[in-house]
C-alpha positions in Angstrom: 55.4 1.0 -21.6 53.6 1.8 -25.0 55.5 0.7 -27.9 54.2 1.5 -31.3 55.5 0.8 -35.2 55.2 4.9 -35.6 53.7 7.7 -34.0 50.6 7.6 -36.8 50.0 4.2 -34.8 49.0 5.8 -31.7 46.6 8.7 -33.2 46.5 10.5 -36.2 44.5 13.5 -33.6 47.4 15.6 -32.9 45.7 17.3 -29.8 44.9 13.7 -28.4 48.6 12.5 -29.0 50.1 15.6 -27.5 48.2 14.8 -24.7 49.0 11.5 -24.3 52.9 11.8 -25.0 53.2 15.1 -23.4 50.6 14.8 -19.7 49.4 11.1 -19.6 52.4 9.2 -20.0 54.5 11.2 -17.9 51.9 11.4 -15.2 51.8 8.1 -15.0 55.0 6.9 -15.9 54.3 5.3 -18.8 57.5 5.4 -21.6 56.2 5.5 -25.1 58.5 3.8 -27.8 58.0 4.6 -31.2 60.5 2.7 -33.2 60.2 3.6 -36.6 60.2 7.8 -35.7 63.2 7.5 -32.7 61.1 8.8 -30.2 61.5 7.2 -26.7 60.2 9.2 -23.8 62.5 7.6 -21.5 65.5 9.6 -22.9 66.1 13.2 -24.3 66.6 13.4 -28.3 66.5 15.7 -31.0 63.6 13.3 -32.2 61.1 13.9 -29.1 61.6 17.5 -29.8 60.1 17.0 -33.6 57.1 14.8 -32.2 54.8 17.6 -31.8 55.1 18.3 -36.0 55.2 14.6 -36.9 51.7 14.1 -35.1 50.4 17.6 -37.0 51.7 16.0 -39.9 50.1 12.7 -39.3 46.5 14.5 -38.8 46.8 16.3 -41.6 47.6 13.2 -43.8 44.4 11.2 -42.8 42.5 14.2 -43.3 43.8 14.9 -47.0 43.5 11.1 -47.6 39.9 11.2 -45.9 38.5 14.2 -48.3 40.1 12.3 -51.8 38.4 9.2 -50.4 35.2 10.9 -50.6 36.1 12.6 -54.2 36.2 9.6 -55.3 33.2 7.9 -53.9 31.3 11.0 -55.5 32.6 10.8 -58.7 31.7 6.6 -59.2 28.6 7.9 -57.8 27.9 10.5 -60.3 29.2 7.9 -63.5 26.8 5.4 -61.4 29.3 2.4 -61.0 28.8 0.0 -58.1 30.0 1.0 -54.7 29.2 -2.0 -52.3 31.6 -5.0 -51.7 31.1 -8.3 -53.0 29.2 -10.7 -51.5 30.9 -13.6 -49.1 29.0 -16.2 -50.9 26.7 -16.4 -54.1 23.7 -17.5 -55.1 
């Protein structure tokens, strides 16, 4: 049994969580619990039927997140303003 918070917690790839959720777990009898989405494997819902979109939905999120990451690093960049962490300790 996989048991997850929500579906973004077991892959944010929607072609590696359909795989997962749709072949491996199946295959191998695994049930895959995600408790925030509904989705349980181990019985039929209206929620397992969405899963396919939430996981689309998930990649494209971390994606979109991902890109204004990088906007952001390019524009402290360009203003040059300091991008490393602090150090653990000082001197």
């Amino acid at each position: 049994m996989v048991v997850t918070k929500d579906l973004s917690r077991l892959g944010r790839d929607y072609i590696k969580t359909g795989y997962y959720i749709e072949n491996y777990f199946p295959e191998n009898k695994i049930r895959y619990v995600s408790i925030l989405d509904g989705i349980d494997t181990y019985s039929e819902t209206v929620n397992n039927d969405i899963t396919p979109f939430k996981a689309i939905l998930n990649d494209m999120y971390a994606k979109d997140i991902s890109r204004k990451i990088r906007s952001v690093f390019k524009e402290k960049q360009k203003q040059g303003e300091y991008l490393c962490s602090t150090s653990a300790y000082r001197i």
